[in-house]
TIKOL-724903 format. One record per atom (N, C-alpha, C): y, z, x. Coordinates in steps of 0.001 Angstrom, whole numbers, padded with zeros to 6 digits, always signed. Layout:
N
YZX/...
REM end
This chain:
273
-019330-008316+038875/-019284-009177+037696/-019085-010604+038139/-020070-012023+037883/-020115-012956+037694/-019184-013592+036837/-017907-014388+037313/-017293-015220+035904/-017570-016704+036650/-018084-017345+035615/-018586-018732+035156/-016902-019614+035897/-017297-020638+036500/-016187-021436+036523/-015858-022361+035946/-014432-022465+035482/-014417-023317+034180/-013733-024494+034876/-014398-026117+033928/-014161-027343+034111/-012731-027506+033910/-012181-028346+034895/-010691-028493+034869/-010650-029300+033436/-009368-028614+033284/-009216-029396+031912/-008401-031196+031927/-008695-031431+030858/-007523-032842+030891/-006584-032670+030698/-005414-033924+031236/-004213-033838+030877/-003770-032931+029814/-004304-033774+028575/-003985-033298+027302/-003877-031944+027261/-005532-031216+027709/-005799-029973+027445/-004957-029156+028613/-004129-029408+029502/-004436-028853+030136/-002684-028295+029419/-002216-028575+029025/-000888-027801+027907/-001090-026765+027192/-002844-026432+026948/-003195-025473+026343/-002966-024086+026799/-002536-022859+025717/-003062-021883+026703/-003720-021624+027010/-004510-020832+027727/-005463-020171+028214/-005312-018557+027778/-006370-017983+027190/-006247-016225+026650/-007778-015598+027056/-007349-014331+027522/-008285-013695+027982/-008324-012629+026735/-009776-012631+026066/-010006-011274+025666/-010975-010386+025276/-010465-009532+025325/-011475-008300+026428/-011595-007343+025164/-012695-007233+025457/-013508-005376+024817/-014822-005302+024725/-015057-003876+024585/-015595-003336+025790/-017407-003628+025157/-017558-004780+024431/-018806-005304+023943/-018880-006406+022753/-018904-007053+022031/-018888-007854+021294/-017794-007641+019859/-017799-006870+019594/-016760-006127+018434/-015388-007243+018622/-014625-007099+019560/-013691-008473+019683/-014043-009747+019597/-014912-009926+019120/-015041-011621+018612/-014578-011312+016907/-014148-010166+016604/-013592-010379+015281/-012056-010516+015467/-011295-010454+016811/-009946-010703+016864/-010082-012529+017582/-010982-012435+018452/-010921-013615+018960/-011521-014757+017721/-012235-014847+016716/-012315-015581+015524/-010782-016009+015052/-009691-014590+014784/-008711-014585+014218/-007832-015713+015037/-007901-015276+016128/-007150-016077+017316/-007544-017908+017279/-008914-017669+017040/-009023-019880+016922/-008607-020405+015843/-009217-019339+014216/-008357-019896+013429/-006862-020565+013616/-006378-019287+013915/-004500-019501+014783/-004147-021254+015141/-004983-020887+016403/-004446-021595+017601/-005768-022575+018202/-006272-022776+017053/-007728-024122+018081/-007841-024464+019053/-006686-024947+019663/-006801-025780+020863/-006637-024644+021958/-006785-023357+021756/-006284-022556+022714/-007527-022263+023513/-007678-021899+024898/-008931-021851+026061/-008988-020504+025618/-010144-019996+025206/-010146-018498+025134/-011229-018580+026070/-011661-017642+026877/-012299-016369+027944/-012828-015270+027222/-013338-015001+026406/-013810-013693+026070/-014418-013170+026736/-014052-011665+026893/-015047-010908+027834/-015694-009837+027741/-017030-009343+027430/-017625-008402+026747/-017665-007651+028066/-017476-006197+028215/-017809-005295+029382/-018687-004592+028859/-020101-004969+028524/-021364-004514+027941/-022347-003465+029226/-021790-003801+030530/-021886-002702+031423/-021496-001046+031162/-020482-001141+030660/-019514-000026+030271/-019676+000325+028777/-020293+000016+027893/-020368-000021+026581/-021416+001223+026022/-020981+002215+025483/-019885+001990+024988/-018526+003243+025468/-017119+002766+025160/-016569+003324+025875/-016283+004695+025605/-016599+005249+024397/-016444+006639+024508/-017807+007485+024942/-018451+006899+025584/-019080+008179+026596/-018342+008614+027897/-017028+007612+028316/-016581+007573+029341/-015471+008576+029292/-015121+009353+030657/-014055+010415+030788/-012855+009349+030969/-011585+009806+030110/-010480+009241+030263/-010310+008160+031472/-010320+009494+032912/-009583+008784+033924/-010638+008124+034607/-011673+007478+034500/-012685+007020+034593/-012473+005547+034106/-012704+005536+032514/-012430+004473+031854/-011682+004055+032285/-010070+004295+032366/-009186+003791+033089/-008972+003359+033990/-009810+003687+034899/-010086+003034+036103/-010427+001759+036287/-011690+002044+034984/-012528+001067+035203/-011696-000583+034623/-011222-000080+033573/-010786-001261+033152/-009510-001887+033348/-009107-001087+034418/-007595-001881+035131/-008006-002681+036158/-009643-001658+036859/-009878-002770+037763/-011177-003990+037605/-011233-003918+036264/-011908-005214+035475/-010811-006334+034944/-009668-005780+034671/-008642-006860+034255/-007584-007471+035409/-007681-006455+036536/-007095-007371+037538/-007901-008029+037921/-009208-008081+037905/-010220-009263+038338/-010228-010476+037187/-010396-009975+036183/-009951-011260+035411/-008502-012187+035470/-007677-010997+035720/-006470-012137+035828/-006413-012864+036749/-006983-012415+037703/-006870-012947+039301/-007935-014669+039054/-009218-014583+038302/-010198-015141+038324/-009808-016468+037613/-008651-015473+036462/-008627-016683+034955/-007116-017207+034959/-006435-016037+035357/-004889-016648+034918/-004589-016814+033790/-004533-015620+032816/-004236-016109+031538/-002897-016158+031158/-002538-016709+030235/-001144-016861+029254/-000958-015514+029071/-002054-014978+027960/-002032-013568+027307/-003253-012909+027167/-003055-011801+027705/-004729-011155+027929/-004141-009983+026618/-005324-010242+025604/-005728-009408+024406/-006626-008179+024660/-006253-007322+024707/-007346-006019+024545/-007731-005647+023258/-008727-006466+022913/-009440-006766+021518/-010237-005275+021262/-009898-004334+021772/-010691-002882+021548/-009451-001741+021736/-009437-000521+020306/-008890+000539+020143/-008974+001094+020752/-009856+001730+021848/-010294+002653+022180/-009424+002648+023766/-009542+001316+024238/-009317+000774+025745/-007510+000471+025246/-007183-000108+024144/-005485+000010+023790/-004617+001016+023904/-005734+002257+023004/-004760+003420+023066/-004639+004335+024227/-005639+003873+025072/-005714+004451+026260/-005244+004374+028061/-005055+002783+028248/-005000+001940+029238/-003588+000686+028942/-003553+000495+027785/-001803-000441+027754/-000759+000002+028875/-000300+000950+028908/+001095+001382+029736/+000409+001243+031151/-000258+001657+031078/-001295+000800+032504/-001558-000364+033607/-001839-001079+032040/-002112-002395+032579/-000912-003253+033028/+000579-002849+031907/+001589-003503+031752/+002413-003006+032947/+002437-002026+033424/+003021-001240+034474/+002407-002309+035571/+001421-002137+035891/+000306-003007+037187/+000397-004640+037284/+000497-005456+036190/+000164-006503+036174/+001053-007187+035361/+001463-008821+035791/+002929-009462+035451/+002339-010363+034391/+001249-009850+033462/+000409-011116+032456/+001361-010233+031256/+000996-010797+029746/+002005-010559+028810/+000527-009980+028122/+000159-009051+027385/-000850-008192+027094/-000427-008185+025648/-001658-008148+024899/-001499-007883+023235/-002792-007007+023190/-002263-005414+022705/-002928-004537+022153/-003591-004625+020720/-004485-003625+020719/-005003-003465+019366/-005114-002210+018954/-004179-001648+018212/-003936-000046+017742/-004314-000504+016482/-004547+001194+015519/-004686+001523+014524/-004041+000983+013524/-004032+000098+012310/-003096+000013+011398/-002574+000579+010253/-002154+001544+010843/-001724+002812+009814/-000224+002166+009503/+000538+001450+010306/+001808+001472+009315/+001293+000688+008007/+000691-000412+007957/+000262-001112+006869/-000165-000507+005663/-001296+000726+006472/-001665+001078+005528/-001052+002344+004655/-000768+002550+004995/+000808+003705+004749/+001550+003119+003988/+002185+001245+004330/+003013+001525+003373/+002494+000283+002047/+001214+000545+002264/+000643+000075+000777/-000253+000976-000281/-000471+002101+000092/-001769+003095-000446/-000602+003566-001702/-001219+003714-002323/-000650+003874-003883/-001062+005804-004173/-002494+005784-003948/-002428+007334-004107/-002261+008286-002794/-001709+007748-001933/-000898+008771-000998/-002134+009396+000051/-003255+008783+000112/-004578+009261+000784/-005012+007686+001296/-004984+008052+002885/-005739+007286+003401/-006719+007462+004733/-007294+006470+005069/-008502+007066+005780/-008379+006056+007238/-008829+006886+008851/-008614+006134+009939/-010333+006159+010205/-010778+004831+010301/-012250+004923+010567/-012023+004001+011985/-012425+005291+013212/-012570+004768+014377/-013430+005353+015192/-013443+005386+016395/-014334+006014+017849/-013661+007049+017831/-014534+008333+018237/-014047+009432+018271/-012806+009345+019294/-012392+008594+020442/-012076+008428+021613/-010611+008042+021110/-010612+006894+019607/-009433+006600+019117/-008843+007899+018793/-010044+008419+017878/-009367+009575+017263/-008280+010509+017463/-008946+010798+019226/-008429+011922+019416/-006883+011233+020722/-007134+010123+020461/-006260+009604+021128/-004664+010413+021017/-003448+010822+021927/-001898+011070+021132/-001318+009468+020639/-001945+008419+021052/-001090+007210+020511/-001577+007159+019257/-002757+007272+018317/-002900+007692+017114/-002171+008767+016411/-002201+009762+016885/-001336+011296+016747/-000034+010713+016120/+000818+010220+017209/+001806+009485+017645/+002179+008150+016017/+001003+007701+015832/+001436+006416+014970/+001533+007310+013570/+000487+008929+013032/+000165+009294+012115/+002133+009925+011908/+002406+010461+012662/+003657+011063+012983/+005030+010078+012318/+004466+008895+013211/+005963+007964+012449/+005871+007359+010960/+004405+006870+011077/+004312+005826+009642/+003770+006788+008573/+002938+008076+008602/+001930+008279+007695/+002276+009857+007547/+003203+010609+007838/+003960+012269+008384/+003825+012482+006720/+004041+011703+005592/+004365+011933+004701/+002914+012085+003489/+001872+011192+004154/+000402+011197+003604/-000460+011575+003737/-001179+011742+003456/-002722+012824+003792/-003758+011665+004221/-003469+012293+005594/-004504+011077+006720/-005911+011998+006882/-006847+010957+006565/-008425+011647+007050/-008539+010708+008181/-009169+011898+009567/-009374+010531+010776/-010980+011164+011087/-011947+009540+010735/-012968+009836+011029/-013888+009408+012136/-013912+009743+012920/-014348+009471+014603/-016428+008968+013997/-016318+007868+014657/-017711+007641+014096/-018605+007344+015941/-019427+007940+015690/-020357+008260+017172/-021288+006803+017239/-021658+006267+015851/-022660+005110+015519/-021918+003744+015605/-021242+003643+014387/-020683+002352+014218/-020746+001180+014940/-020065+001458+016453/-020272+000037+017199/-021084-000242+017722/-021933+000623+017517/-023368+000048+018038/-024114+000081+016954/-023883+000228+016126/-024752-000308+014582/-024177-002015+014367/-023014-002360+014578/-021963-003487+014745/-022691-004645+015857/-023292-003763+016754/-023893-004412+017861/-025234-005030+017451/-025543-003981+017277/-027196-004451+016402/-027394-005310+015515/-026115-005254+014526/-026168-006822+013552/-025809-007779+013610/-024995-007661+014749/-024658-008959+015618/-025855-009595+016693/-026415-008902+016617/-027483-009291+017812/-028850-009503+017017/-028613-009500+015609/-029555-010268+014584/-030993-008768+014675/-030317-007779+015242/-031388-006010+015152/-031279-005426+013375/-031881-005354+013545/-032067-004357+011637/-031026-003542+011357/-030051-003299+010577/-029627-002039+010257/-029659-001295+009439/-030456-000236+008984/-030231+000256+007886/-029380+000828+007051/-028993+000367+005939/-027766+000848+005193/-027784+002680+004895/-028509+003215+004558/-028438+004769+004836/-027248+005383+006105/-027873+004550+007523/-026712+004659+008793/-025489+004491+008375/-025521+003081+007743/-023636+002967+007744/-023268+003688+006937/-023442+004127+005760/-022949+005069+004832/-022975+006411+005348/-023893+006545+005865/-023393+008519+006723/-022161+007779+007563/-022039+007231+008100/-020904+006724+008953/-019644+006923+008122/-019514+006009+006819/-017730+005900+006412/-018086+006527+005347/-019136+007768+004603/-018932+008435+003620/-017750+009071+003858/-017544+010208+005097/-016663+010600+005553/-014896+010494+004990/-014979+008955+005068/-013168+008372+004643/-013026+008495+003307/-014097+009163+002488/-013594+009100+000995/-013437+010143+000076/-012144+010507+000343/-011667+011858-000258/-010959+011627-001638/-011342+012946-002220/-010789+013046-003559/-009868+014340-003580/-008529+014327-004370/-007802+015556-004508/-007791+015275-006229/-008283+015922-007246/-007828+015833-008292/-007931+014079-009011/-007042+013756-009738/-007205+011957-010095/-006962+011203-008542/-006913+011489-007868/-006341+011011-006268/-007449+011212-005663/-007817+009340-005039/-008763+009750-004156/-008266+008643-003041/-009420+008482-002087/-008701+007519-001248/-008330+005817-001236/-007229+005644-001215/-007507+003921-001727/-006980+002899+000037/-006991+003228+000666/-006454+002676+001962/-007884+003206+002972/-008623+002315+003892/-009509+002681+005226/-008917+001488+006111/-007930+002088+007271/-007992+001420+008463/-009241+001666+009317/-009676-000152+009453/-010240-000528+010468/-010298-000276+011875/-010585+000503+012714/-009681+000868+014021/-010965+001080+015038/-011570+000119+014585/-012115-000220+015815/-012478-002275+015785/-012631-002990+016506/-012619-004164+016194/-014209-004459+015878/-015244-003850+016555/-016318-004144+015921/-016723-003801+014355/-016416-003156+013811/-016335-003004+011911/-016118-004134+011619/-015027-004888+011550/-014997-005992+010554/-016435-006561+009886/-017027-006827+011471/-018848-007346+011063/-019545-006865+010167/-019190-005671+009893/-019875-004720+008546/-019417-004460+007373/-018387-005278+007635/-017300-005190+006111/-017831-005627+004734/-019021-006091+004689/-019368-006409+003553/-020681-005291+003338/-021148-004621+004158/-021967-003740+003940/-021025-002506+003491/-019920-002234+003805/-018653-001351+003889/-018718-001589+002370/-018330-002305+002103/-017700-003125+000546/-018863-003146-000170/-020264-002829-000151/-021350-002812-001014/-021984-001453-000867/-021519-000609-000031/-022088+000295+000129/-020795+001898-000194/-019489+001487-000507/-018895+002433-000578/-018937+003048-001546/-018113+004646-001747/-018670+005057-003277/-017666+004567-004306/-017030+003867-003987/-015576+003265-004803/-015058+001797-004381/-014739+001323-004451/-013445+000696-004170/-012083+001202-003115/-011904+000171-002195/-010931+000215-001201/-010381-000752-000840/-009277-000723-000169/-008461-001600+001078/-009161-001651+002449/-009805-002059+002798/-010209-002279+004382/-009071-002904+005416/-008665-002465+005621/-007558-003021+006764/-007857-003206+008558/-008490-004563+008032/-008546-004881+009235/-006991-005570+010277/-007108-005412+011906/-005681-005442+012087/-005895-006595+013027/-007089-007443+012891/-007248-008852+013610/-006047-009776+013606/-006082-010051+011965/-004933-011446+011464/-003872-011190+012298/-003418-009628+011809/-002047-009441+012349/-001770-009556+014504/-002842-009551+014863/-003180-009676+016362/-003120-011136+016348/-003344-011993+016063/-003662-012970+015902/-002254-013688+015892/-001375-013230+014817/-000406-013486+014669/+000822-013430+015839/+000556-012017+016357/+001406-011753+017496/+001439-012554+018721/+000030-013166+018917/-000558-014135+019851/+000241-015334+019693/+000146-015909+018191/+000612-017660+018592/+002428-017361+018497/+002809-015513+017816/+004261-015427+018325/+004540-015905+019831/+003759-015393+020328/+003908-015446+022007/+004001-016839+022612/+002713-017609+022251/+002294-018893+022759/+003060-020157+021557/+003850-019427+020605/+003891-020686+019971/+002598-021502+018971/+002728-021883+018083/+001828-022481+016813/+001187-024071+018177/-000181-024555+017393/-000612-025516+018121/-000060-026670+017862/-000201-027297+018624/+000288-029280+018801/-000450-029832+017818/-000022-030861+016955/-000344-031576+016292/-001332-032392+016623/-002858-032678+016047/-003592-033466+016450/-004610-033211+018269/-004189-031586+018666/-004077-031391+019486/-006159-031204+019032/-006827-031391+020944/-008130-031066+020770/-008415-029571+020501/-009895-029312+020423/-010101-027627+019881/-010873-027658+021440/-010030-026153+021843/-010101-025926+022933/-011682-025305+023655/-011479-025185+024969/-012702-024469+025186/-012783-023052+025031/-013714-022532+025534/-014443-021139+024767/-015378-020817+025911/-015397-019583+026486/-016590-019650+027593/-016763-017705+026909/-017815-017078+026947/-018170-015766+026848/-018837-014928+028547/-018197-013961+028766/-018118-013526+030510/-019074-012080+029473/-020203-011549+030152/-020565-010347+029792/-020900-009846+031048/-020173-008421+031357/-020261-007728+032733/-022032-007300+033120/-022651-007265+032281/-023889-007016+033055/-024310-008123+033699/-023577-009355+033173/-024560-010237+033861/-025867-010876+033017/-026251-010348+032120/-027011-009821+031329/-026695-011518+030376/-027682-012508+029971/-028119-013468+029136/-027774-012925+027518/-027038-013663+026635/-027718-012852+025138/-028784-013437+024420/-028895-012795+023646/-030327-013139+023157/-029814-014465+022013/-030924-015087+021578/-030717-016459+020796/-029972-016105+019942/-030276-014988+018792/-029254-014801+017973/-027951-014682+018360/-027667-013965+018787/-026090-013977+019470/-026016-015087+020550/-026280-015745+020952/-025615-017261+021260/-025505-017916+020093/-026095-017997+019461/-026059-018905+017834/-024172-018140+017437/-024374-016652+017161/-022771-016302+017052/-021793-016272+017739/-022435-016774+019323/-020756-016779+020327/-020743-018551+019877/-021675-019164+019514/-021421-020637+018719/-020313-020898+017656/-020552-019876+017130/-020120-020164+015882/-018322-020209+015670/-018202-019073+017112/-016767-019331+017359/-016616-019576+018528/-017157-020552+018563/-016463-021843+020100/-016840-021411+021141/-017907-020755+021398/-018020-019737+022638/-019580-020362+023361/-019251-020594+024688/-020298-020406+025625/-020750-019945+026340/-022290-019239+026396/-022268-018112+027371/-022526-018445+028835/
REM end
């Protein structure tokens, strides 16, 4: 993997943090959006591992491999403040990992089931993720503490982030696809049906309005960006007053150019490829 070398910064900038974040194809530019809103002036690194994409074809101890020894190369390369693992799949799997191995301060991205747990009104809610989240025990694990009491549907979707990919990359999608996808999360018991769908993978957000025009009802979409976002400028502190808007560089492990459309969207949030 090729990473781009970045222009020393100025004085000014150079107070900024610097954040690395990672997953495992474009889907995290919906946490890293959350993150500039935040913090503007902050140097983000995004890093798509579009080599590896996507990650649930990969065997556990494999993946794991792979991406401890993709993030000690980034830290080594970038030096970040706080390296974000902007993907469910690589969070619930590789955190105790990374944090064990490496002296950087790491912000995960799990499922948001406590949220949604403790706002669902009819007691039914729905986990729309990668089969890989699914079957994850740190999901198991979160259904256990926050949700033991509600009737959780967890729906492992095989398509999604690469339907996510495709409309990000300005490819066709047909709405028929996404709806076999999150028909799944919408259960009925009697007057009770589902009013809560965690987001739990970071590439969805992008489809949230096809989600929202295409469901058979009305829902909560809970996406768990903001709240990532949030945990971030906990860490680094809110930005400087009057401070510049920082740089933005996009690292994709193949090596691999994107196509015009998607440079137009690593544009759009501060990003250069």
């Amino acid at each position: 993997m090729s990473s781009p070398t970045l222009s020393a910064p100025s004085p000014a900038a150079a107070q900024a943090p610097r954040l690395v974040v990672f997953d495992s194809g474009i889907g995290g530019l919906s946490v890293a959006r959350e993150i500039r809103a935040a913090r503007p002036d902050a140097e983000i690194v995004y890093v798509a591992d579009d080599a590896g994409f996507p990650y649930g074809d990969w065997e556990e101890a494999a993946l794991t491999a792979r991406i401890v020894e993709l993030a000690g190369r980034l830290i080594e390369d970038h030096r970040p403040d706080v390296f974000v693992v902007a993907c469910n799949t690589a969070s619930t799997l590789v955190l105790p990992s990374l944090r064990n191995r490496f002296p950087v301060t790491f912000v995960g991205t799990v499922p948001a089931i406590k949220p949604a747990a403790t706002t669902t009104r009819s007691r039914m809610i729905s986990v729309l993720a990668t089969p890989g989240t699914v079957k994850r025990d740190y999901t198991r694990a979160l259904i256990d503490t926050y949700a033991s009491h509600l009737e959780v549907t967890l729906v492992g979707s095989t398509r999604l982030a690469r339907l996510a990919e495709d409309h990000l990359a300005g490819r066709p999608v047909d709405d028929a696809a996404i709806l076999a996808e999150i028909k799944p999360c919408f259960r009925r018991h009697g007057s009770r049906r589902t009013d809560r769908v965690v987001l739990a993978c970071t590439h969805y957000p992008f489809l949230l309005e096809r989600f929202r025009r295409l469901a058979p009802w009305p829902v909560e979409w809970i996406d768990p960006a903001p709240a990532i976002a949030r945990r971030v400028v906990q860490l680094i502190g809110p930005a400087r007053p009057g401070a510049a808007a920082g740089a933005g560089r996009a690292i994709f492990t193949s090596g691999n150019r994107p196509s015009p459309m998607l440079a137009r969207v690593l544009a759009g949030f501060g990003l250069t490829p």
